[in-house]
Backbone as CSV, one residue per row, in Angstrom:
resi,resn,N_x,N_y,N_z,CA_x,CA_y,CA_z,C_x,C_y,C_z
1,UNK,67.271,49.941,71.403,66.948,51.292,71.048,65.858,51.837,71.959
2,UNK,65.183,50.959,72.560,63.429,51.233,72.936,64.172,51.835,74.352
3,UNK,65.427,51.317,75.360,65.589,51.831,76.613,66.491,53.244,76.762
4,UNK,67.017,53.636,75.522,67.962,55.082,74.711,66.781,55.858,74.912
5,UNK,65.352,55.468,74.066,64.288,56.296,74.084,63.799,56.811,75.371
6,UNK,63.298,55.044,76.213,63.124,55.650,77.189,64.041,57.115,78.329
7,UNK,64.992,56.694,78.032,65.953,57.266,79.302,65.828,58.680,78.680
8,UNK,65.873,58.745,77.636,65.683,60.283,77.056,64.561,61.116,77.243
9,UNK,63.184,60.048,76.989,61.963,60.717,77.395,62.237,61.389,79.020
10,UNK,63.144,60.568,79.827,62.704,60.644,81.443,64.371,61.729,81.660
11,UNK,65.129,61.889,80.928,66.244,62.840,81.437,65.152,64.321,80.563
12,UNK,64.812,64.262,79.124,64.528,65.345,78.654,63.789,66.533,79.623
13,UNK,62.629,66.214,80.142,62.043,67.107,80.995,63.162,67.789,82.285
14,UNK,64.119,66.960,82.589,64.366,68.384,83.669,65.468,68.717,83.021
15,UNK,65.921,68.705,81.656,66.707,69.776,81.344,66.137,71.088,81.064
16,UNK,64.816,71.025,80.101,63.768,72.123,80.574,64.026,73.116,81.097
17,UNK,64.662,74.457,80.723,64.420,75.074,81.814,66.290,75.410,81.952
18,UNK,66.783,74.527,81.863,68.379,74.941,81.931,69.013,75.663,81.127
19,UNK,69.595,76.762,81.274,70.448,76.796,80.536,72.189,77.132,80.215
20,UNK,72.431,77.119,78.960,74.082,77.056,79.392,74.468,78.551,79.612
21,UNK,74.049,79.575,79.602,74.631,80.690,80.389,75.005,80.626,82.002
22,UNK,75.857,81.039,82.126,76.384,81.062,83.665,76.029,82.824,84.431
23,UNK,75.660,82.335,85.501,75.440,83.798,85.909,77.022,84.739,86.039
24,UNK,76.685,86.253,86.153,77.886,86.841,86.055,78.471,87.130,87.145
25,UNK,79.215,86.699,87.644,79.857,86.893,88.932,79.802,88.646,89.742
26,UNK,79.400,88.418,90.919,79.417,89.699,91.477,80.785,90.743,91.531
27,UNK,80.839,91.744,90.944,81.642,92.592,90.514,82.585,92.958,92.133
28,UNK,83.645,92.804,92.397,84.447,93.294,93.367,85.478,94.766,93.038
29,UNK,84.732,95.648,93.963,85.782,97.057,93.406,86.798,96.660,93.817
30,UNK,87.753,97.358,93.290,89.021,97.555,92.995,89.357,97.798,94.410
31,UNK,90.673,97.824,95.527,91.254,98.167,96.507,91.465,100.120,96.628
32,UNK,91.247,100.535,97.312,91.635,101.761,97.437,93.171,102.128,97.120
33,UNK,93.456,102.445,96.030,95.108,102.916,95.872,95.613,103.828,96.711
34,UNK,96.826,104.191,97.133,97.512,105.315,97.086,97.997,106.034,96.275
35,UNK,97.839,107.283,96.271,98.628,108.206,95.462,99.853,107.943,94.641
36,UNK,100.239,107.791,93.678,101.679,107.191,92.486,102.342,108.216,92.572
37,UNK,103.666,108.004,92.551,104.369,109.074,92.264,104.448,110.052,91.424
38,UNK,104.333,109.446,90.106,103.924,110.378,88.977,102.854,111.211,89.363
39,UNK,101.724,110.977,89.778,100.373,111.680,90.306,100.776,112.639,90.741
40,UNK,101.497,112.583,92.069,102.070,113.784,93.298,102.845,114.280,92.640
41,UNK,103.805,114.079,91.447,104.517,115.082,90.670,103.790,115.748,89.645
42,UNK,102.663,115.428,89.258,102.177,116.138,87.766,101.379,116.813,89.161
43,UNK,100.970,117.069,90.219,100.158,117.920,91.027,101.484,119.213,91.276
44,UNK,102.293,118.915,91.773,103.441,119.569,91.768,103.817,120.583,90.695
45,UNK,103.825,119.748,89.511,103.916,120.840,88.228,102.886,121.651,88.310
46,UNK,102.095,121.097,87.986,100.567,122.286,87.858,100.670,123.145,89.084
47,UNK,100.872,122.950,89.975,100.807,124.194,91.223,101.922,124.926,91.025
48,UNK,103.079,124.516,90.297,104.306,125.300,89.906,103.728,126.551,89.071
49,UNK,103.039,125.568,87.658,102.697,126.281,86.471,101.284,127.354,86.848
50,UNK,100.703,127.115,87.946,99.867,127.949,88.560,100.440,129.267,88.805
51,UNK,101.265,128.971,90.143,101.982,129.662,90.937,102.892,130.847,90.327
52,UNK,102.924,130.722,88.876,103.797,131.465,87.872,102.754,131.892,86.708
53,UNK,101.733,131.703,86.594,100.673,132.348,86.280,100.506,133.562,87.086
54,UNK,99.873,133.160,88.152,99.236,134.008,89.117,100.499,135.366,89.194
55,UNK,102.105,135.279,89.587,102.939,136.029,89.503,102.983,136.866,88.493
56,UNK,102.652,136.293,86.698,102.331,136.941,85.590,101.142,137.904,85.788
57,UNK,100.327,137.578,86.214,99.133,138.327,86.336,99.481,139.207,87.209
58,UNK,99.854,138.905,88.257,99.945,140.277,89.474,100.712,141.039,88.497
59,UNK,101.819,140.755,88.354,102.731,142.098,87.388,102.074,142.444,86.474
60,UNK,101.707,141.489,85.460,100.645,142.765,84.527,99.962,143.506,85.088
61,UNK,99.282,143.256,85.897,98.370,144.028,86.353,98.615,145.281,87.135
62,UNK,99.892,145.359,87.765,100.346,146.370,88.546,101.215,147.546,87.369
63,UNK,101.940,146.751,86.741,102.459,147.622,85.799,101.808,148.052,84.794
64,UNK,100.611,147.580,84.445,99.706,148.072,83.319,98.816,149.483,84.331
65,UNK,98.604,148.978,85.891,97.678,150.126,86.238,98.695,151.228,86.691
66,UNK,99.901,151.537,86.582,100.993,152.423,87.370,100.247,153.436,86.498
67,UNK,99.667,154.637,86.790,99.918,155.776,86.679,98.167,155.992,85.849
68,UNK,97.141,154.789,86.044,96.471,154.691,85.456,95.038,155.854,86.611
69,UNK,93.895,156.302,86.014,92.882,156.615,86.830,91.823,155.076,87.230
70,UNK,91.272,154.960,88.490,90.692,153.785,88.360,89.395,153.331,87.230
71,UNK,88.808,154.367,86.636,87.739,154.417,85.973,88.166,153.513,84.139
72,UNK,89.800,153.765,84.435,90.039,153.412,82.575,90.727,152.041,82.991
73,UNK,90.989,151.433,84.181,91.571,150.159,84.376,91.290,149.123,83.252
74,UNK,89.936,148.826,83.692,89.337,147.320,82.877,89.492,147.880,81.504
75,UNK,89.467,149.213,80.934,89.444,149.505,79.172,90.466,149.389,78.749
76,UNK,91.813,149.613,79.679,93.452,150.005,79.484,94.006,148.216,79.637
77,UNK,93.540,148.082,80.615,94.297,146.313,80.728,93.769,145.617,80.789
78,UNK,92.405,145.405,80.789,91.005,144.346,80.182,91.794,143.406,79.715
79,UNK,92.117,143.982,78.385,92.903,143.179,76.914,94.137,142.542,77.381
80,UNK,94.923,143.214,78.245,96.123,142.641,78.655,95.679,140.973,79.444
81,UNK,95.153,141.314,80.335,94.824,140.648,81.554,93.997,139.223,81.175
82,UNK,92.780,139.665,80.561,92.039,138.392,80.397,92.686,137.040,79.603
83,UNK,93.530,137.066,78.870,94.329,136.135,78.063,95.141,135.277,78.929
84,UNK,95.686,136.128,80.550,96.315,135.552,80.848,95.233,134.499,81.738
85,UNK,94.544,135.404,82.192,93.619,134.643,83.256,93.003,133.124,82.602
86,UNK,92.453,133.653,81.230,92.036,132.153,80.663,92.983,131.321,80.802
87,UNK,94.519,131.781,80.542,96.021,130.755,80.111,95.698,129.602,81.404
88,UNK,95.775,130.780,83.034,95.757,129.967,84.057,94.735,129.479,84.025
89,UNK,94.055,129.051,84.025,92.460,128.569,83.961,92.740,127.287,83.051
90,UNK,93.153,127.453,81.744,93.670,126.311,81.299,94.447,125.487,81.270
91,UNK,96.010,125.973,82.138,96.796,125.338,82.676,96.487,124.096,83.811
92,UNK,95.371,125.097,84.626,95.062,124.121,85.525,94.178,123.247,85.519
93,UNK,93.500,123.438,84.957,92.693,121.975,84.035,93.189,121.218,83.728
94,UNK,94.042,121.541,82.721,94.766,120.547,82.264,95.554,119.859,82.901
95,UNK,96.523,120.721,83.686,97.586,119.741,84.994,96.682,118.658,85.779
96,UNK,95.448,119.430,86.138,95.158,117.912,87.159,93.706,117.622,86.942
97,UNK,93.187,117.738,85.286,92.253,116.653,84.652,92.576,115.754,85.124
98,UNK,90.896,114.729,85.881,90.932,114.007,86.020,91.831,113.066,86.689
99,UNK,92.602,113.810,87.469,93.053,113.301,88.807,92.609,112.502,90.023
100,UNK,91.651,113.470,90.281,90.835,113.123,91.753,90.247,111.345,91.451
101,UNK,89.932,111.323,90.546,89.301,109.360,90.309,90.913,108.889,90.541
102,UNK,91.855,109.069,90.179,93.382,108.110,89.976,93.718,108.166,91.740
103,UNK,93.693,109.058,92.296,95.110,109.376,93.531,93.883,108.822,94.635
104,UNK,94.878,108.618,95.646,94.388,108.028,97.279,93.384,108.963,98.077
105,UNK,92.744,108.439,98.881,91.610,109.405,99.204,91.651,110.892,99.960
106,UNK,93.072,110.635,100.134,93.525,112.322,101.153,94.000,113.031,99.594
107,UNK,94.436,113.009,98.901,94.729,113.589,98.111,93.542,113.887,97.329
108,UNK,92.546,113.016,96.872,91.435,113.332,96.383,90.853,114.347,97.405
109,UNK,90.889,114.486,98.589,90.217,115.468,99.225,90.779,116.404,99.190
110,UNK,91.449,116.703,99.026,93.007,117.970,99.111,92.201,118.486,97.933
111,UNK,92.616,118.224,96.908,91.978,117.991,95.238,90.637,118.717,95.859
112,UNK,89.687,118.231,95.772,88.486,118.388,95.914,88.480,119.505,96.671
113,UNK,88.779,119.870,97.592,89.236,121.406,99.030,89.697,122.441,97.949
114,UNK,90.793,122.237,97.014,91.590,123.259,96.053,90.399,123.272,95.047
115,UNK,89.597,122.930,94.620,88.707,122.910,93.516,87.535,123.553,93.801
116,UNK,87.105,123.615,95.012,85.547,124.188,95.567,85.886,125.742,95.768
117,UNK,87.560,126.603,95.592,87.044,127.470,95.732,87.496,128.156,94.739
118,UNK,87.385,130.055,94.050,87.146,130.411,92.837,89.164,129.944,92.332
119,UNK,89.514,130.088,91.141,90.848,130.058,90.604,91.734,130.684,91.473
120,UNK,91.208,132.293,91.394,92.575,132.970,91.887,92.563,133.334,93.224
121,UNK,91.886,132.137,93.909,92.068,132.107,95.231,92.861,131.070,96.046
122,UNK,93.053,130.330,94.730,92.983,128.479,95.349,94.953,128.248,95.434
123,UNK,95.735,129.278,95.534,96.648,129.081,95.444,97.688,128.088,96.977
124,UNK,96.753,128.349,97.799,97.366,128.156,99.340,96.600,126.706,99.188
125,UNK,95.276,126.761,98.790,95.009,125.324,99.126,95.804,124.561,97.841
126,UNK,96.451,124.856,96.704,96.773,124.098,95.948,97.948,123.428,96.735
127,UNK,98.771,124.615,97.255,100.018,123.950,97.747,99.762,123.312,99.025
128,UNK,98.750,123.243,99.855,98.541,121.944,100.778,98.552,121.229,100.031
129,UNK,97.038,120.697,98.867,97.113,119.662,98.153,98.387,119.151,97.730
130,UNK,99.113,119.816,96.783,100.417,118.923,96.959,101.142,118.130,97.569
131,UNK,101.552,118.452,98.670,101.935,118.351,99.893,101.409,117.161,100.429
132,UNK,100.020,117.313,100.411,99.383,116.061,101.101,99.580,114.456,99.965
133,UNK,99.201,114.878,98.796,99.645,114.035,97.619,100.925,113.541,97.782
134,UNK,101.784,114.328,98.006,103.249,113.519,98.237,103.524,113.003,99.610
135,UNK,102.552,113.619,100.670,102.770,112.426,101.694,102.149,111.713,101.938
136,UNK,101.154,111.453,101.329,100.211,110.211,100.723,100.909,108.878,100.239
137,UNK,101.593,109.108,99.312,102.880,108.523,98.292,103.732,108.297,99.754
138,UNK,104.602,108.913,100.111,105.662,108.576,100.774,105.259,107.900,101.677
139,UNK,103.776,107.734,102.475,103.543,107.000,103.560,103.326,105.635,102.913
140,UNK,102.856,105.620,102.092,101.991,104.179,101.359,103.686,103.787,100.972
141,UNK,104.475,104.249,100.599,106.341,103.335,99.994,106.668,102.874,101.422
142,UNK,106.650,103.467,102.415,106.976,103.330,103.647,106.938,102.031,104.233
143,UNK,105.126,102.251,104.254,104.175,101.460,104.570,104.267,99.448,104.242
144,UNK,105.172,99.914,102.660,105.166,98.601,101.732,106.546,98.234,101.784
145,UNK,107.247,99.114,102.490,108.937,98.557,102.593,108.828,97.696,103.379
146,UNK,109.734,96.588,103.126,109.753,95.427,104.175,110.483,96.127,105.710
């Protein structure tokens, strides 16, 4: 029993100090994706569902001001107009919430280019963005075909 003791007295001290947690391994990001197909198509819709906004609005707006003085515009089609403008505004939120984190980095920039400028301006850069989103996608299938 007396050499159990000993060996214990003389291992105990350098466990001291140890313990059983393991450190946490250094975190490795993720690979840069490409753009998914689904992605480049729900960008597609929304620039559709844009693109037919914006057409709604021009016609209200032209046929509400036919024959109007400019001074009674905003009192006469104010009411018409703003409902739609919010609609697009919410359409396009919604189509490409939270996109720009999912899709490949040209498309995130496309994204990001269509987003920096006001709504009813962003129609030309939306449809680059598209565009670039789907040849984002088509280069990366390409790319991975044997």
């Amino acid at each position: 029993m007396r050499p159990v003791a000993v060996l214990l007295c003389a291992v105990l001290p350098t466990l001291v100090g140890c313990s059983l947690k393991q450190d946490q391994p250094t975190e490795i990001p993720p690979p840069e994706t490409p753009t998914d197909v689904r992605e480049a198509h729900r960008i597609e819709r929304a620039v559709g569902v844009y693109l037919e906004d914006q057409r709604l609005i021009r016609e209200t707006r032209q046929s509400c001001a036919r024959g109007l003085p400019p001074g009674l515009f905003e009192r006469v089609c104010g009411p018409e107009l703003r409902p739609l403008v919010a609609q697009r505004r919410t359409h396009l939120h919604e189509g490409l919430d939270d996109l720009e984190s999912r899709v490949g980095p040209v498309c995130a920039a496309s994204l990001a280019a269509a987003g920096s400028v006001p709504i009813g301006s962003a129609g030309g850069r939306l449809r680059r963005a598209s565009r670039a989103c789907l040849r984002e996608y088509r280069r990366a299938v390409s790319a991975a075909a044997p």
